[in-house]
LUMTIVO-895709 format. One record per residue (C-alpha): x, y, z; residue in three letters. Coordinates in steps of 0.1 Angstrom, whole numbers, plus 5000, padded with zeros to 4 digits. Each point is the difference from the previous one (the first is absolute). Example, Ala and Ser with C-alpha at 12.3 -4.5 7.8 and 13.67 -1.06 7.14 Angstrom:
2
512349555078ALA;501450344993SER;
This chain:
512
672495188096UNK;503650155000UNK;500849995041UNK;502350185020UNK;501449735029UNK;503150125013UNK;500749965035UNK;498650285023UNK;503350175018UNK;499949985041UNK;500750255018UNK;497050254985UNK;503050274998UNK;501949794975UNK;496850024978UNK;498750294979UNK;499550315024UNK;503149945016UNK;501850034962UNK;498550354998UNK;502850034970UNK;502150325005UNK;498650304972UNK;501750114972UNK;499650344988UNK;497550004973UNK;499050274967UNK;499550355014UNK;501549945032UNK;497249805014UNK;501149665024UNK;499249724989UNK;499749635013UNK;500749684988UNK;499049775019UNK;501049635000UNK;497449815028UNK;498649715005UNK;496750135011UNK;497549784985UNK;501049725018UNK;496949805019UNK;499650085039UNK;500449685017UNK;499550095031UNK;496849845020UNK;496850165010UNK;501149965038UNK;498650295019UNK;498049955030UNK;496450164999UNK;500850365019UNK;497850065024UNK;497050114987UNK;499950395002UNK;503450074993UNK;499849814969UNK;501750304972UNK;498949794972UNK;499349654979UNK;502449814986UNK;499249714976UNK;501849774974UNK;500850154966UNK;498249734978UNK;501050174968UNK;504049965004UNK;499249645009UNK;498549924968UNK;502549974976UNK;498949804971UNK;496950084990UNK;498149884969UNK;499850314976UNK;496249884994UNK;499450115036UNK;501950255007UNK;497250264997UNK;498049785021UNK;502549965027UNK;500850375000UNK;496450125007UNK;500349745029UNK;503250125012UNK;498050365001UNK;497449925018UNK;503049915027UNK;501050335004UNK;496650134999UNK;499149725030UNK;503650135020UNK;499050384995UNK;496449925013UNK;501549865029UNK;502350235013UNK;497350294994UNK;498149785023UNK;503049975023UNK;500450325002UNK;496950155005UNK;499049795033UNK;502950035021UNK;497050055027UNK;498549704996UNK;503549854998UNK;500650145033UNK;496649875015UNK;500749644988UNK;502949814999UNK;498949764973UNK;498650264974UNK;502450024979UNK;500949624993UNK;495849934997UNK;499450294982UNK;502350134981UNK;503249724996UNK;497649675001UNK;497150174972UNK;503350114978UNK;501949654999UNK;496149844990UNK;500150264969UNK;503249924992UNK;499749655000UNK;497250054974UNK;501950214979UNK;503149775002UNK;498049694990UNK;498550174969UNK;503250114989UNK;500849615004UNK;496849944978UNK;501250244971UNK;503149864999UNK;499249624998UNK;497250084977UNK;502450094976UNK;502349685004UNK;502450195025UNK;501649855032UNK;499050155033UNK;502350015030UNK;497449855026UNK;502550205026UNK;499050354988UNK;496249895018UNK;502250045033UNK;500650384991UNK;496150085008UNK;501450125039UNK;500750345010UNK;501350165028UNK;500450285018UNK;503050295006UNK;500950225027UNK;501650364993UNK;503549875015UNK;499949694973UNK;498950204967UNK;502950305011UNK;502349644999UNK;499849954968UNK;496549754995UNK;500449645000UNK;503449974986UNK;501350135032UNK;502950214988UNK;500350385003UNK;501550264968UNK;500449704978UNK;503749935010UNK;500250374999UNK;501650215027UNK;497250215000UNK;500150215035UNK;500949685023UNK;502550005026UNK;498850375008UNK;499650144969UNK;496150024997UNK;498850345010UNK;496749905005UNK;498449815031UNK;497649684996UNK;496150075006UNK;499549645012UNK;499750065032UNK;497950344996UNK;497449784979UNK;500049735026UNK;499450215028UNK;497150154976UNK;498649714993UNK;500149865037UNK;498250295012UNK;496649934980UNK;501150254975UNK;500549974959UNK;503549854996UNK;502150294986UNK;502549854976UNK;500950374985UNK;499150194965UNK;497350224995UNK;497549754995UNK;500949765025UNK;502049674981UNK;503050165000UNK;502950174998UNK;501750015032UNK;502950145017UNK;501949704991UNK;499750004963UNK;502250365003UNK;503950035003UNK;501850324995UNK;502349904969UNK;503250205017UNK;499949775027UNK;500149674976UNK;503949844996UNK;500649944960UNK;498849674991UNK;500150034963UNK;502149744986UNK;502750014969UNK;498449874967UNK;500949704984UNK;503550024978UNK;499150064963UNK;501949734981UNK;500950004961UNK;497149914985UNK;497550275024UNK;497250204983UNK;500950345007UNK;497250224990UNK;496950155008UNK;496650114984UNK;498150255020UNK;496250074987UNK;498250335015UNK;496449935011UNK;499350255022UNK;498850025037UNK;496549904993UNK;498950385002UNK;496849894981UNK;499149835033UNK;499949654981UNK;498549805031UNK;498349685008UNK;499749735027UNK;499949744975UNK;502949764996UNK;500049834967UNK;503049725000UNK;498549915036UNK;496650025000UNK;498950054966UNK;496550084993UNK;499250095037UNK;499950335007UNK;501350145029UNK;502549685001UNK;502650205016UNK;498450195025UNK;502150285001UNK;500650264969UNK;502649964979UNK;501450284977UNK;500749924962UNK;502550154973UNK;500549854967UNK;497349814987UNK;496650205009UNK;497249734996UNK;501049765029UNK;497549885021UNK;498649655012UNK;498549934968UNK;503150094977UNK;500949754978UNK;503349984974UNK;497450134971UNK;499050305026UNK;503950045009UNK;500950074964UNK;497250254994UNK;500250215034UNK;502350284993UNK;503050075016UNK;501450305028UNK;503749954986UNK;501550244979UNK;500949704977UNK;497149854983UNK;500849664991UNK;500249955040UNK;496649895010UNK;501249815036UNK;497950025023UNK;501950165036UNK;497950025035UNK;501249965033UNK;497650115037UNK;499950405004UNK;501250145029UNK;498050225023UNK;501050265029UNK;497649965027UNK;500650345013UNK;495850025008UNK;499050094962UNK;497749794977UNK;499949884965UNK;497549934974UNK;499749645007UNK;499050055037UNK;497049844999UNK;500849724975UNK;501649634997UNK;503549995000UNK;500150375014UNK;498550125033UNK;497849695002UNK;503249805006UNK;502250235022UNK;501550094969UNK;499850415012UNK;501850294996UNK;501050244970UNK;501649824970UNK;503650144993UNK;500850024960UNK;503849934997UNK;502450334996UNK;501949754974UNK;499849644983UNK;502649814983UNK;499349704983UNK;503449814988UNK;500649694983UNK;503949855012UNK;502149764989UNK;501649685018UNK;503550015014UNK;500749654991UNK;498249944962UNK;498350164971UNK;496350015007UNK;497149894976UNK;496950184990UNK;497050015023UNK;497249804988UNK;496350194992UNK;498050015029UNK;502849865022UNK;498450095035UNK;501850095031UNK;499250045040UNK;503250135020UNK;499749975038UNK;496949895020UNK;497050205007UNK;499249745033UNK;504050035016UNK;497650105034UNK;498849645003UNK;502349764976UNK;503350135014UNK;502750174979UNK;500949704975UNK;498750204970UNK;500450355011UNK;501850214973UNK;499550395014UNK;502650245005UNK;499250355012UNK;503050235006UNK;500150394995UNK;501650224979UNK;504250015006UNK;499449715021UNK;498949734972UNK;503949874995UNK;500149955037UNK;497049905015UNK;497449764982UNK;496949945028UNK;497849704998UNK;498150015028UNK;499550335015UNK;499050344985UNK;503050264996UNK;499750355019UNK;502050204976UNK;502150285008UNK;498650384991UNK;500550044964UNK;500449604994UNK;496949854981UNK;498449635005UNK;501649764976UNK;497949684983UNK;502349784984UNK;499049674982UNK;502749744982UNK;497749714985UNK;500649684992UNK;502649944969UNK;500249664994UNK;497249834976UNK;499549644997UNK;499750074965UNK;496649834993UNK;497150175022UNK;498850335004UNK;498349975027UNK;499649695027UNK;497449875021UNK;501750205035UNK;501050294974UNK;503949905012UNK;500949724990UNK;501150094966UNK;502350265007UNK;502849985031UNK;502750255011UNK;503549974992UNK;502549865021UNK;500950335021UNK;503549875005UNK;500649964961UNK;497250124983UNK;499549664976UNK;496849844994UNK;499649625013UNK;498049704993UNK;499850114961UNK;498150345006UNK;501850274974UNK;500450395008UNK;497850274987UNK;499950325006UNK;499850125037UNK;497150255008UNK;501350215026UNK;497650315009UNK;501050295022UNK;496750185016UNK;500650355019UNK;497350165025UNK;500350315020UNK;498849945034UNK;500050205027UNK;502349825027UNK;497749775024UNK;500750055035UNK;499949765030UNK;498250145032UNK;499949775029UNK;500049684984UNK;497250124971UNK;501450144965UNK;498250314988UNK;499250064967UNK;500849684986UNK;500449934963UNK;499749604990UNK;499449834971UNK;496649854994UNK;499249645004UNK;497949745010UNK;497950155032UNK;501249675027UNK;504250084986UNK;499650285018UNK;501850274977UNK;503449825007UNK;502650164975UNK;501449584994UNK;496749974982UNK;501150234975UNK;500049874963UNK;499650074962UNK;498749824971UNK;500850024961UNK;498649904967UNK;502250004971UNK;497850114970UNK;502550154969UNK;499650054965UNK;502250094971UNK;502749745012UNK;500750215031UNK;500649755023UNK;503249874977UNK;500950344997UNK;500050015038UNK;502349665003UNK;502550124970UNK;500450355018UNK;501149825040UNK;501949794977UNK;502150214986UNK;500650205023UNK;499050344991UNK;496950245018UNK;496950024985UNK;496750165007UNK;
């Protein structure tokens, strides 16, 4: 397996947020990014919080075994990924129990560590040695260290608004520090709550977030969008945009098929889908190439799903009551985007190659709450701000007559052999953001930028507690943090498209 082992940058705001690349004007006046990040470099930072006390405990926070496991057999992958499942399942199992018995919590010092933290590392450990057994069943060697990841812990309000484990804030990102964030912490709101006998409040209409703290007003953010790299002689200049739509048709599911596939609800939060129209967690590359397609061109049959974003403004949606919806804390009505672009860009340093069929990609981190902000890859801006101000971190409060902006840059390097690999990263890297090359012998392909646009009523902050909050949904213990955001991609073409895609960034000309 190709792998990607280039050093990780120190500090985090020389990495991949931080290179937020500045945004060039794009077809029919739209900004566009291109971003050049080093975002899906491994968190190395150690699981090194001290158990809060008990009540005021916000949420759990456990290893990510799945980025640890980088070469697995392709025999047991399947195997391993119905393991790594039942993970998340165990983790959102716990932190509904967490957070429905802040009373007992209260009432007993040690009830959480016996019954919710000490139960949960037993399960894990389980899980953790059969994924061991699949692995070495098929001939595969097992790092006997990934048994020590079974532990969890717990996170106070004040340590998830910090940034999770990785201990950083904005990703590098000036991001309403030093003064410039409009909206005060509910830390000390939640652990006054939870001191008092009562349910911890850490914010959002159901309870798991978002807070006060997850909300700056974008006027009061200093530019921190960076210049892009130099193009250099030999830079593909193009683009290829393909129109999918907005997911009108309401093309949901909780189902995650490059992550969890054949588990259903393996995201545990709803996704929205354009492009390919038969994904779910039993897809397969036969299903891919016979689902139909939301793009105006037909030979585009790429699958395109990120988490749908919801305005908690008191209202309910259909999925209420279900998994991955109401069931989760994933509450609130789902906003369709006003406008989605989907663009393929070229590199500023080479000509790019082809994407492979099926190549599979996962920008940012859906857990950024509890691994830190290593592999975080979200940028929220608004509307006139978006080639000044690139957010990371926090939720923008947009002006009147500004809109919400989702922007994603994915990876665009390939290690030319794999479509996919055992952590779903390894095969693909960011460019360098300084130069835009390619290292250890990945080549460039096309870079999938998408530009998302909501209109939301401006959130406003009320003595320390946001009203009517919009978030993007996510696992129930990340707590609706807008780092979590993330998007994942299928490349599926027929009729030679995705050549026709290389040849068009390559020449430089603007196709669609």
């Amino acid at each position: 397996m190709g792998r990607n082992t280039r050093k990780r940058r120190t500090p985090l705001a020389n990495k991949a947020i931080a290179a937020s690349a500045a945004l060039a004007l794009g077809g029919g006046g739209l900004i566009w990014a291109n971003f050049y990040a080093s975002a899906h470099e491994s968190n190395q930072a150690g699981q090194n919080y001290t158990k809060a006390a008990t009540a005021s405990a916000a949420t759990i926070s456990c290893p990510d075994v799945g980025q640890k496991l980088t070469n697995v057999p392709q025999r047991a992958r399947q195997g391993v990924a119905t393991e790594l499942a039942n993970l998340d399942k165990q983790i959102t199992e716990a932190y509904a129990r967490l957070a429905s018995t802040r009373q007992a919590q209260t009432n007993d010092a040690n009830f959480v560590q016996n019954a919710i933290i000490g139960p949960l590392k037993e399960k894990r450990a389980a899980t953790i040695d059969r994924i061991r057994i699949d692995i070495q069943r098929v001939g595969g060697t097992f790092d006997s260290s990934l048994s020590q990841l079974a532990a969890c812990t717990t996170m106070t309000a004040s340590q998830t608004n910090a940034g999770g484990n990785g201990g950083q804030n904005n990703g590098g990102q000036n991001n309403g520090q030093n003064g410039n964030t409009a909206s005060p912490s509910a830390a000390a709101s939640a652990s006054a709550s939870a001191g008092s006998g009562q349910a911890t409040n850490i914010g959002g209409q159901a309870g798991n977030g978002p807070v006060a703290a997850d909300f700056v007003d974008i006027t009061k953010v200093a530019p921190n969008v960076l210049a892009k790299p130099q193009k250099q002689s030999t830079a593909s200049t193009g683009s290829f945009t393909t129109r999918c739509g907005v997911n009108a048709n309401k093309n949901h599911n909780t189902d995650n098929v490059i992550v969890a596939p054949g588990v259903t609800n393996g995201a545990h939060h709803l996704h929205d889908y354009v492009g390919n129209q038969k994904v779910n967690a039993f897809s397969s590359n036969d299903t891919f190439l016979q689902g139909g397609t939301s793009c105006q061109n037909k030979s585009d049959l790429s699958s395109y799903y990120w988490p749908v974003v919801r305005v908690q403004d008191g209202t309910q949606d259909f999925d209420q009551n279900s998994d991955g919806g109401g069931k989760e804390g994933n509450v609130g009505k789902i906003l369709t985007p006003v406008s989605a672009q989907i663009k393929y860009v070229g590199s500023p340093a080479s000509k790019v190659v082809a994407m492979p069929q099926f190549l599979r990609i996962i920008t940012g981190d859906a857990k950024t709450t509890t691994n830190g902000l290593a592999n975080a890859n979200a940028h929220w801006s608004c509307t006139g701000f978006e080639n000044k101000v690139q957010l990371t971190s926090q939720y923008p409060i947009c002006p009147q007559g500004s809109n919400v902006v989702r922007t994603f840059a994915f990876q665009s390097c390939w290690d030319s052999q794999n479509t996919d690999s055992a952590n779903h990263r390894t095969h693909v890297a960011f460019a360098d953001p300084a130069s835009g090359v390619c290292g250890n012998g990945f080549k460039a392909i096309p870079q999938l930028t998408m530009r998302l646009v909501y209109k939301v009523t401006p959130p406003t902050i009320q003595n320390g507690v946001v009203k009517n909050a919009y978030a993007v949904d996510g696992f129930p213990d990340q707590l609706h943090k807008p780092a979590t955001d993330h998007d994942d991609f299928i490349s599926v073409t027929t009729n030679n498209l995705a050549a026709k895609i290389a040849n068009c960034v390559n020449s430089g000309r603007k196709c669609s």
